[in-house]
C-alpha positions in Angstrom: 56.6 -72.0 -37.6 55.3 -74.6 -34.9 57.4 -73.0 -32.5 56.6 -69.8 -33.6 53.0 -70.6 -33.4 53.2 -72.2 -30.0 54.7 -68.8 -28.8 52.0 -66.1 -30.0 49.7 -68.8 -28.6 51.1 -69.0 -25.0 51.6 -64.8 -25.4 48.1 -64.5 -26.0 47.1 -66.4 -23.0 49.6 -64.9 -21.0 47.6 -61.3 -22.3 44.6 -62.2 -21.6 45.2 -63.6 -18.5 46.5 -60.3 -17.3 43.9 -58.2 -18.9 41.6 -59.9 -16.6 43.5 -60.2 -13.7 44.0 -56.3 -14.0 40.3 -55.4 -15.1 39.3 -58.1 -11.3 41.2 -56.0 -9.5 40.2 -52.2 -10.9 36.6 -53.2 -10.9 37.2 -54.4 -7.0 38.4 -51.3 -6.0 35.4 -49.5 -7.9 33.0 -51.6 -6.3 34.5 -50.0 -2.9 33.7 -47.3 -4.0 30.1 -47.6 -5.5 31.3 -47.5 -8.7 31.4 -49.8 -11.8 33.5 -50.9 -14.3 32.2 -52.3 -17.8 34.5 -54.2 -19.6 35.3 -54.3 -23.0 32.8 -56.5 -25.6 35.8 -59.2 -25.8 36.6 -62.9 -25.1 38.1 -61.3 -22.1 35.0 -58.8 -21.4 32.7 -61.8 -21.2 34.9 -64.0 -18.9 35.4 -60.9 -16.8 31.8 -60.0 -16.5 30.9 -63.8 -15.6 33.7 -62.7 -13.0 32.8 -59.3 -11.5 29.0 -60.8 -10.8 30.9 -63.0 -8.2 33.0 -60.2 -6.9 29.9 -58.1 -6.7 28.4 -60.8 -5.1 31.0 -61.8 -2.2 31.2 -57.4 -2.1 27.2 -57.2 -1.2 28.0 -59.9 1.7 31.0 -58.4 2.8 32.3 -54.7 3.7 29.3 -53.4 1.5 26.2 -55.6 3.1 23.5 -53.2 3.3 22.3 -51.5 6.5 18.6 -51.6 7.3 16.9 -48.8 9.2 15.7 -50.3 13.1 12.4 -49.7 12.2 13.1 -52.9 9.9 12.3 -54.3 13.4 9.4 -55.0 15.3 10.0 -54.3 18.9 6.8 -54.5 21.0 6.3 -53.2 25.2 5.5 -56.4 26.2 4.4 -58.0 30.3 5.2 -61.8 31.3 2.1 -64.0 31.6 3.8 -66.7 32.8 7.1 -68.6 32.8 8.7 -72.0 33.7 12.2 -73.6 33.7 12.9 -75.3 30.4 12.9 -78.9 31.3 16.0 -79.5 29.3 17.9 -77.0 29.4 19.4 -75.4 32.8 20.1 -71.9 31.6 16.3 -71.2 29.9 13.2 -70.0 30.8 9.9 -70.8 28.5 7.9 -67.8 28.8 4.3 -66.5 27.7 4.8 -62.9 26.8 1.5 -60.3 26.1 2.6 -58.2 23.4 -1.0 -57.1 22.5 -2.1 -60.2 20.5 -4.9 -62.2 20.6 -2.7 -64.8 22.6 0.7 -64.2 24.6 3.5 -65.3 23.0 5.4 -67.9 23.8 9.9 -67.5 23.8 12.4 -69.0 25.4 15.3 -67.0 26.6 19.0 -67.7 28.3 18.4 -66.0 31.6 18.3 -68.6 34.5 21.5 -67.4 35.5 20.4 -63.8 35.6 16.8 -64.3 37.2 14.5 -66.6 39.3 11.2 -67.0 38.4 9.4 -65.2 41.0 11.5 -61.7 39.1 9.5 -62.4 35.9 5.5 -62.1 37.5 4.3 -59.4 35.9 7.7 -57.7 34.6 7.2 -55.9 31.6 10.0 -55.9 29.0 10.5 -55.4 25.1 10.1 -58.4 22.7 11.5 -58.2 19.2 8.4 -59.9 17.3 9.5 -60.0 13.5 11.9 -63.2 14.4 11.8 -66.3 12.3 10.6 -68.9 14.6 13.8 -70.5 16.5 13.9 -73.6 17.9 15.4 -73.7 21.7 16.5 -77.6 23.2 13.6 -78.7 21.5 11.1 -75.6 22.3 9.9 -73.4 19.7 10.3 -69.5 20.2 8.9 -67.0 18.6 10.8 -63.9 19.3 13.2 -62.2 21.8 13.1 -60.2 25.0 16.2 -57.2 25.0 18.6 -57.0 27.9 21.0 -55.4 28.4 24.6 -56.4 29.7 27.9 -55.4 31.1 31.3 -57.2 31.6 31.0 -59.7 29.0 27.3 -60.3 30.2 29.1 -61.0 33.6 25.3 -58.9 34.5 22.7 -58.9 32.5 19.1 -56.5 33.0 15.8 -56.7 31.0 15.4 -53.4 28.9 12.1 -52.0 30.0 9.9 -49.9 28.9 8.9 -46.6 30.3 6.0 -46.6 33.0 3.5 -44.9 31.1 3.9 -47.1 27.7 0.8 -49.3 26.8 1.2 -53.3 26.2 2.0 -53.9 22.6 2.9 -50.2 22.2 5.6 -49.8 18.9 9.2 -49.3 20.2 11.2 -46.5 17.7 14.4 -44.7 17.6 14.1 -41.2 16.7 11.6 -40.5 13.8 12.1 -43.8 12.2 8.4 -44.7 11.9 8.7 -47.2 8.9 7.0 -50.7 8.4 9.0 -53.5 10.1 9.8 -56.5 7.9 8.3 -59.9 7.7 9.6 -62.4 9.9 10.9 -64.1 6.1 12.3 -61.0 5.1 14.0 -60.6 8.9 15.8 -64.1 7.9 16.5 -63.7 4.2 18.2 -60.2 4.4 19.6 -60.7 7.8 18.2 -57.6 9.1 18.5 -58.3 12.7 22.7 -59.2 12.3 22.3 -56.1 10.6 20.7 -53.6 13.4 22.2 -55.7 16.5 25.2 -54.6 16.7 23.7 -50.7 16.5 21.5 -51.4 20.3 23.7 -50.4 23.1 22.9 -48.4 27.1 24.2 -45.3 26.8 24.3 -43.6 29.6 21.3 -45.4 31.4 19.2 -45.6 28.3 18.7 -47.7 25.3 19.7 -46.4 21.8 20.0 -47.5 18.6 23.0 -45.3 16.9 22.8 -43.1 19.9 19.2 -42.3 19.4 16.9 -43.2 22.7 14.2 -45.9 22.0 11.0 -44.2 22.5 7.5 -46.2 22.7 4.6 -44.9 20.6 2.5 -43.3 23.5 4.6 -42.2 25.8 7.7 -39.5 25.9 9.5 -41.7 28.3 13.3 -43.5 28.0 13.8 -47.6 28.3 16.6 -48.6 29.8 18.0 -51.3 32.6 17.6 -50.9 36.1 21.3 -50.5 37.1 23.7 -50.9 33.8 24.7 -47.4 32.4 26.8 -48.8 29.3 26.7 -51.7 27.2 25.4 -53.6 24.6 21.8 -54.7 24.0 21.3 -58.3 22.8 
């Protein structure tokens, strides 16, 4: 009977264990595919529901991690102030940027390899302006100017805006007028790893998904000077 009780014991376990393994995997596959799978009100059900939260969970940060529209971001026509070299630090400049705020600005960006200072007087770029705060070699910046670059950044170009656009004029793509995101909500939901990878020069002009960048008062293009395709970072 021992024996015999031992046995239905270690079949049992063996069952269950293969109920869930098989109830993990069919409720993966359904999450692919926005779908879900409730289990059964069991021993099983509950171990497996305890379960599927985690799968859901690594799912959401993984293949399904959700998209956010660009207008998530803030990009603003901004003009350099000012710049200096960063004193420790040979590949960054510290820059005041007018964006259209009650004070410029100030961001540090990688591009003493790309440009002296005398290119920056008076250049007018775009500045993403919903950043957390970063902290550059001991600086702090608060946002990002767009370039564009080609050849593994082998050359790298300010995007700029059209001629006509007004400092801190909106930056869109397309229709997509929405509110951007708080510089919190930029860093909890990872909305700019999110639309990064989106930015690219096409054919001479910067797009998001293919669609142009447009600023809100003019009709014009941005772009780089000289690169026709590559990404924007």
């Amino acid at each position: 009977r021992r024996q015999n009780n031992q046995k239905n014991k270690h079949s049992s376990r063996m069952f269950r264990c293969r109920s869930f393994g098989l109830m993990a995997i069919v409720s993966a596959c359904l999450a692919r595919r926005g779908l879900t799978f409730l289990a059964p009100s069991s021993t099983i059900g509950r171990r497996y529901m305890k379960s599927n939260s985690i799968v859901s969970r690594r799912a959401e940060e993984g293949e399904n991690s959700p998209s956010f529209p660009f207008s998530a971001m803030d990009i603003r026509v901004g003009k350099f102030v000012s710049a200096h070299e960063h004193p420790e630090s040979e590949k960054l400049f510290v820059e005041d940027i007018d964006i259209g705020e009650e004070e410029p600005r100030q961001i540090v960006s990688g591009l003493r390899a790309y440009y002296s200072l005398s290119d920056l007087e008076d250049r007018r770029c775009l500045v993403v302006a919903n950043l957390p705060k970063a902290k550059l070699a001991g600086i702090d910046s608060f946002g990002m100017v767009l370039c564009g670059s080609e050849n593994d950044k082998e050359k790298v170009e300010f995007i700029s805006p059209p001629d006509d656009a007004k400092i801190g004029d909106r930056i869109y793509a397309g229709d997509d007028d929405g509110a951007p995101m708080t510089p919190n909500q930029v860093k909890k939901k990872k909305v700019w790893a999110a639309v990064a990878p989106m930015l690219a020069v096409t054919d001479g002009v910067a797009t998001c998904g293919g669609i142009p960048f447009k600023a809100e008062s003019s009709e014009g293009t941005c772009g780089p000077a000289t690169i026709k395709n590559g990404p924007i970072s």
